[in-house]
C-alpha positions as CSV (number, residue, x, y, z in Angstrom):
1,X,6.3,-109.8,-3.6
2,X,9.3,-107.5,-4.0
3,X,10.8,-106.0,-1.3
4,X,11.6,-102.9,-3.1
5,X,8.6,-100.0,-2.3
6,X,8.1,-99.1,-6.0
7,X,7.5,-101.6,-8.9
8,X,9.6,-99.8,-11.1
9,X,11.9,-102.4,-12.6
10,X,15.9,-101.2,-11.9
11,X,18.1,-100.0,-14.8
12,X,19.9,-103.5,-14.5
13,X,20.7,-106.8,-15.7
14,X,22.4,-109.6,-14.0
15,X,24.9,-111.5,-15.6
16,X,26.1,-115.0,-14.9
17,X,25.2,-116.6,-11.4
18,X,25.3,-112.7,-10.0
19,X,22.7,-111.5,-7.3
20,X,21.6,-108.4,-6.9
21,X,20.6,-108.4,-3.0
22,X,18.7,-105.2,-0.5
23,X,19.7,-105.9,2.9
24,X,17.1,-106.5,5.6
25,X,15.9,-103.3,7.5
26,X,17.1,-105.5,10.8
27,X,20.1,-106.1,9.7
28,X,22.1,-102.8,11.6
29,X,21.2,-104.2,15.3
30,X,19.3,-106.9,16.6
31,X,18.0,-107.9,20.1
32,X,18.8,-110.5,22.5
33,X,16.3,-112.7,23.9
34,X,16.1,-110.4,27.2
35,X,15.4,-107.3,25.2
36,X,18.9,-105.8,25.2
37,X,19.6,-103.9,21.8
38,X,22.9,-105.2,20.8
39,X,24.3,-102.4,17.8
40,X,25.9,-103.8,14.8
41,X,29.5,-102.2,15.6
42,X,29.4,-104.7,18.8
43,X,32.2,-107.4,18.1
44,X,30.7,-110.9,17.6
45,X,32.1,-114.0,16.1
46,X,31.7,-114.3,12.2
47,X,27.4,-113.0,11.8
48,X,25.8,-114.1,8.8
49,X,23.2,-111.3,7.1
50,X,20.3,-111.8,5.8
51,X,18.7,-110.0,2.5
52,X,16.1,-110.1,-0.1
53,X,17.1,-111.0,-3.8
54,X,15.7,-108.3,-6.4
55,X,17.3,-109.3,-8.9
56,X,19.1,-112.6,-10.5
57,X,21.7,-113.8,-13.9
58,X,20.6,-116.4,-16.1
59,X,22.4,-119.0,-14.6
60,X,21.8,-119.2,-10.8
61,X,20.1,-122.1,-10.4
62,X,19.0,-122.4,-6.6
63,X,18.1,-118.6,-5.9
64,X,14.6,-116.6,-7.4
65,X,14.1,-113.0,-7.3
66,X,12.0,-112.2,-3.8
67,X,13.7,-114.8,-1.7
68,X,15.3,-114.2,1.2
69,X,18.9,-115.5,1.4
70,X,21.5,-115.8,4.0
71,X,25.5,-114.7,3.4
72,X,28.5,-113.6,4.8
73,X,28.4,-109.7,5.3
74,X,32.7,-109.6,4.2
75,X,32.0,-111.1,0.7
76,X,30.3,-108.6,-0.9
77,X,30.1,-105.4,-2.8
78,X,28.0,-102.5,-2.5
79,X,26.6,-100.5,-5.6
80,X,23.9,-97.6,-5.5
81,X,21.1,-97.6,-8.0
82,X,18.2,-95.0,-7.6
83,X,19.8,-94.1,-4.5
84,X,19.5,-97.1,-2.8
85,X,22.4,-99.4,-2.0
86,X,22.5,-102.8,-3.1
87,X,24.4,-105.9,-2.5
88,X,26.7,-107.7,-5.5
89,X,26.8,-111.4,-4.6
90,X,28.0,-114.7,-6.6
91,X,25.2,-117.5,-6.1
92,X,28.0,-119.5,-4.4
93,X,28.9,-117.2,-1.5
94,X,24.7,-118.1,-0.5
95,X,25.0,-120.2,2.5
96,X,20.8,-120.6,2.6
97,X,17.5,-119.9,1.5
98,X,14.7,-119.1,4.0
99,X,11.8,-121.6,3.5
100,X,8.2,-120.1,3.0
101,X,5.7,-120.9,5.6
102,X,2.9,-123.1,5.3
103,X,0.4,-120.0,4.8
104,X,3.5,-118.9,1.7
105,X,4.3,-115.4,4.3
106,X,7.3,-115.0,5.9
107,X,9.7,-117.1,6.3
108,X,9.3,-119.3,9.2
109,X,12.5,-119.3,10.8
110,X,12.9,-118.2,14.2
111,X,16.3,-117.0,14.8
């Protein structure tokens, strides 16, 4: 299932081992495990990001449109199609795919 809310397909086509990625909705803050909101401007260490993959170049190999992948938020670019801003990502700058659940929702990590 796509993440995207319409299933209109977007006036683009990947090339190579390109992704085309929408960030998650979580991704601007996150909580603690006492319930503290902790904004995204806070200063961490390095913070990976996670995002679902709408769209995918003939040769990534490892990656499927609708998976949810995990990268490093500095190596990337942004570009707007239908008003909505995307991520540009090369298939090697994926550090991990999230693994289905038994039941094939979500993506069982706990993090």
């Amino acid at each position: 299932m796509s993440p995207r809310e319409t299933d209109a397909p977007l006036p683009i086509r990947m090339l190579n081992d390109r992704l085309l990625v929408e960030l998650d909705a979580d991704a601007s803050e996150r909580r603690s495990s006492a319930g503290i909101v902790i904004p995204a401007t806070a200063a961490v260490g390095k913070r990976l990001t996670w995002g679902a993959v709408v769209a995918a170049g003939q040769h990534v190999r490892q990656v499927a449109v609708g998976d949810r992948v995990l990268f490093d938020p500095d190596e990337r670019a942004e570009v707007e199609l239908e008003a909505r801003t995307y991520l540009l990502l090369r298939e090697k700058d994926v550090h991990a795919v999230a693994a289905p659940r038994d039941g094939g929702q979500g993506t069982g990590l706990y993090l």
